[in-house]
C-alpha positions, 0 to 999 in steps of 0.5 A: 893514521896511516893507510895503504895506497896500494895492495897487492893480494898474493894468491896462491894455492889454498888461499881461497879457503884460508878465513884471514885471506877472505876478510883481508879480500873483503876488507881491502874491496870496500877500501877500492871505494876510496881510490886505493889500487888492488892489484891481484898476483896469482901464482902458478899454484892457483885456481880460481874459485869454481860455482861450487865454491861460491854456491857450496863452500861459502854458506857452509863456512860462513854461514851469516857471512856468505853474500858479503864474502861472495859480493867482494870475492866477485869483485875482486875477480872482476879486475884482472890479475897479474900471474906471476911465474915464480920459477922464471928467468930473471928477465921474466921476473923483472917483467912481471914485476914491472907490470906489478909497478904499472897497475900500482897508483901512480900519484903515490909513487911520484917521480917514479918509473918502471925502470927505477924498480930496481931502486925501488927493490933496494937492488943498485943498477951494478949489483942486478947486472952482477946478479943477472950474471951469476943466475945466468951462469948458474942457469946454464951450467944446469945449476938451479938459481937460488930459491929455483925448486926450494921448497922453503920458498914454495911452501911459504907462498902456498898460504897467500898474503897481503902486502901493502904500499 
């Protein structure tokens, strides 16, 4: 069977009151025991939970299942999360996406480097040039880049997820 050597959580707005978000938490911290990486990315959207959240909320929605919930949530929290600003420069992006790559388990993605995730993301080194180009002229002519204020997009990242390496 097969099984992620890295996760990283996509936290944004409203995900800490969505069920499947909370259990893919719970599970992937008791799965942190067996050497996997968790990587938490927060959005700009998001705000971590408050006392009241774990004190109020929990109990009330999970009522047999708070104190797992809370035990994994706050460890969870205790690693530091990556915010990613989603709105950014390109160069900023590519950044964030390198210190995403840094946290990842290394001896799973052997014979890599933070400067091959342009290979890793499938884009070839000519094509991001070009790409950083056209973002570049479309920025400074007061064009949004593709995506830049797409609600679409925003909309889809409110809702959080999982994804695995």
């Amino acid at each position: 069977p097969m099984r992620a050597q890295s996760v990283i959580i996509v936290l944004s707005e409203g995900s800490m009151k969505l069920d499947m978000q909370l259990y893919l938490i719970a599970e992937t911290m008791k799965a942190s025991d067996t050497g996997i990486s968790v990587v938490p990315l927060t959005l700009p959207s998001f705000r971590f939970p408050t006392q009241s959240y774990f004190l109020e909320y929990l109990p009330q929605r999970f009522p047999e299942e708070a104190a797992l919930l809370e035990s994994s949530l706050k460890a969870f929290f205790k690693r530091i999360a990556v915010q990613f600003a989603t709105h950014s420069s390109i160069q900023v992006l590519e950044a964030q996406a390198v210190i995403i790559f840094d946290r990842l388990d290394k001896k799973y993605v052997a014979g890599k480097s933070a400067k091959s995730i342009r290979e890793i993301s499938g884009t070839k080194s000519d094509e991001w040039g070009s790409q950083m180009n056209v973002h570049s002229s479309r920025s400074s002519k007061g064009v949004p880049a593709s995506g830049a204020g797409d609600n679409d997009s925003d909309a889809a990242s409110d809702s959080g997820s999982l994804t695995s390496f």
